[in-house]
N, C-alpha and C positions, 0 to 999 in steps of 0.2 A: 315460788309460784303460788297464786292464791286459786282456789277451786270453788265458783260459786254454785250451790244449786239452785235450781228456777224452781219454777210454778209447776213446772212439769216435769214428774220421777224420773231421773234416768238421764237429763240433757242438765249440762255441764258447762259453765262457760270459764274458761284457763287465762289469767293473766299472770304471763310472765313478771320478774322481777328487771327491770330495765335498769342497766348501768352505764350512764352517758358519761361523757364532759367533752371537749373540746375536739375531740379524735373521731366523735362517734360512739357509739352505744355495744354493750353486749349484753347477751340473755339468752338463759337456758330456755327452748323451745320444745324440748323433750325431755323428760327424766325418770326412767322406766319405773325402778324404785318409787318413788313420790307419786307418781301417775298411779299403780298399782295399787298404794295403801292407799289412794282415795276414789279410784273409780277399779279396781278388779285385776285381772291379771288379761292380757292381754297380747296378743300374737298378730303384730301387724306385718304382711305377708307382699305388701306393694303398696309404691305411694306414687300418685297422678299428680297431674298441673297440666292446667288450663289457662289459656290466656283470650279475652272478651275485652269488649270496647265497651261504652257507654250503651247500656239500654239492652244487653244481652241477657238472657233471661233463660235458665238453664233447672227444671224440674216440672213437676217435680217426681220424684223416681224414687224407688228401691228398690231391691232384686228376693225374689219369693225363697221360704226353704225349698233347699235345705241350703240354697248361696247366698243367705242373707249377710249383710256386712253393716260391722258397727264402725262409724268416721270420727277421726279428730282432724279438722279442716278450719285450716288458716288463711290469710292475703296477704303476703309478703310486696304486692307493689300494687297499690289500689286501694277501693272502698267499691266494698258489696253488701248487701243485705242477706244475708245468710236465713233460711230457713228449713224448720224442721215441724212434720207433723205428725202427731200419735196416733197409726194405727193399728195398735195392739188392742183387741179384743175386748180384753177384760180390762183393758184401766179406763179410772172414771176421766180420763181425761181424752180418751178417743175423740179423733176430730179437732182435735183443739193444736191451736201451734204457736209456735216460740221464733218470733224474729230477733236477730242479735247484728249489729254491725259490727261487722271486722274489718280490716285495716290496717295498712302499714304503721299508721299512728300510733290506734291502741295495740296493735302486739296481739289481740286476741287469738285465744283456740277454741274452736267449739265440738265438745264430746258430743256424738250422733249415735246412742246405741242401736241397737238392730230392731225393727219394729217402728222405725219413722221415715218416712215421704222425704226427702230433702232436696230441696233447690236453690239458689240463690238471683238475685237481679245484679246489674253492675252500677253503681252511681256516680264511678271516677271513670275519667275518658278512655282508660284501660284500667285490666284487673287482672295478674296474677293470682290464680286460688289452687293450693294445697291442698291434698288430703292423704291420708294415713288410710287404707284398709283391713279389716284381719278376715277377710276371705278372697276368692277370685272372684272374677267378672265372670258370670253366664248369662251371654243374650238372651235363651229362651227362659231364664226366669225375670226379664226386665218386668217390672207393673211401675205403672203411676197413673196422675191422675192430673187432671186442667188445672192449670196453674190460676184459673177468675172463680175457682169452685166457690159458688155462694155461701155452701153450707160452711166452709171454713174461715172466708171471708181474707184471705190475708191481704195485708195492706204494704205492696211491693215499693211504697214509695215516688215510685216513678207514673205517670199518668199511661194508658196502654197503648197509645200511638205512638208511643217513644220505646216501647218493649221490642226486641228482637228475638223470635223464638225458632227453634228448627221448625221443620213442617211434620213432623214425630210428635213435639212437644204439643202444638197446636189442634191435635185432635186426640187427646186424650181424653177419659173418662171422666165421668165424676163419681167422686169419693162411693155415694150410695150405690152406685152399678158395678162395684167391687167388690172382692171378695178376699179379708184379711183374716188374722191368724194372733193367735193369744202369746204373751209374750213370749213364754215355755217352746213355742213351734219357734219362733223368731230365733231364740239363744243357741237352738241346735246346730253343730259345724256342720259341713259339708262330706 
């Protein structure tokens, strides 16, 4: 497993070592050990899947302390645009975000520590999407924020007449009319 780190502290992008030939392929997708000595110790406590068409458009969200949850989120049948944005406080990178494609192709995982916005779009006619939690789900600490937030700017890929969002999604805030939390508040468990 190779573990790159990006532009942004803390987000992670996991590519397996893929072992094909003529049968089909294998690959470790998890490896506590190795995951450990490179991103932390980790207690993953529940894992979701989701399944979306072309143009479904799903954040972007994360849950307030003390339920905040850090993701490692795959696509085992599909291509999505996976996204992640820094709202932790005090890093110089607040506001700023990190899109990665995932996909049954590349095999990618993407680490999501606690302290970022994440959503993804779908750009294959369906999309299976993965993820790994190390906290519970609590409604009343849901936050996020409009997935067109200018100040962020992200580029979904897909044009927004072809986006499908819940009617939750679609009247979210933006970024500045919130109110987030330094990474320290973020790391605390529940």
């Amino acid at each position: 497993m190779n573990f790159i780190k990006t532009e942004i502290e803390g987000l992670l992008i996991i590519e397996p070592k893929v072992i094909g030939d003529s049968r089909g392929y294998f690959c470790e997708t998890f490896k506590k050990e190795l995951f450990e000595q490179n991103v932390g110790k980790v207690n993953f406590v529940q894992e979701n899947e989701s399944m979306s068409s072309f143009g479904v458009l799903r954040g972007l969200h994360l849950q307030r302390p003390p339920y905040t949850q850090a993701k490692l989120v795959s696509v085992p049948l599909g291509k999505v645009i996976d996204v992640a944005v820094d709202v932790r406080t005090d890093s110089p990178t607040f506001g700023k975000y990190l899109a990665v494609e995932l996909s049954e192709e590349n095999k990618r995982r993407f680490w999501i520590p606690r302290g970022f916005l994440h959503g993804f779009v779908v750009l294959s006619e369906k999309a299976i999407f993965q993820y790994k939690v190390d906290n519970v789900y609590n409604k009343e600490s849901e936050q996020g924020i409009i997935f067109s937030d200018e100040s962020i700017g992200v580029d979904w890929k897909i044009p927004k007449e072809k986006m499908l969002l819940s009617d939750k999604d679609l009247v979210l805030p933006q970024l500045k009319k919130e109110n987030f939390y330094t990474a320290a508040q973020y790391a605390k468990n529940a």
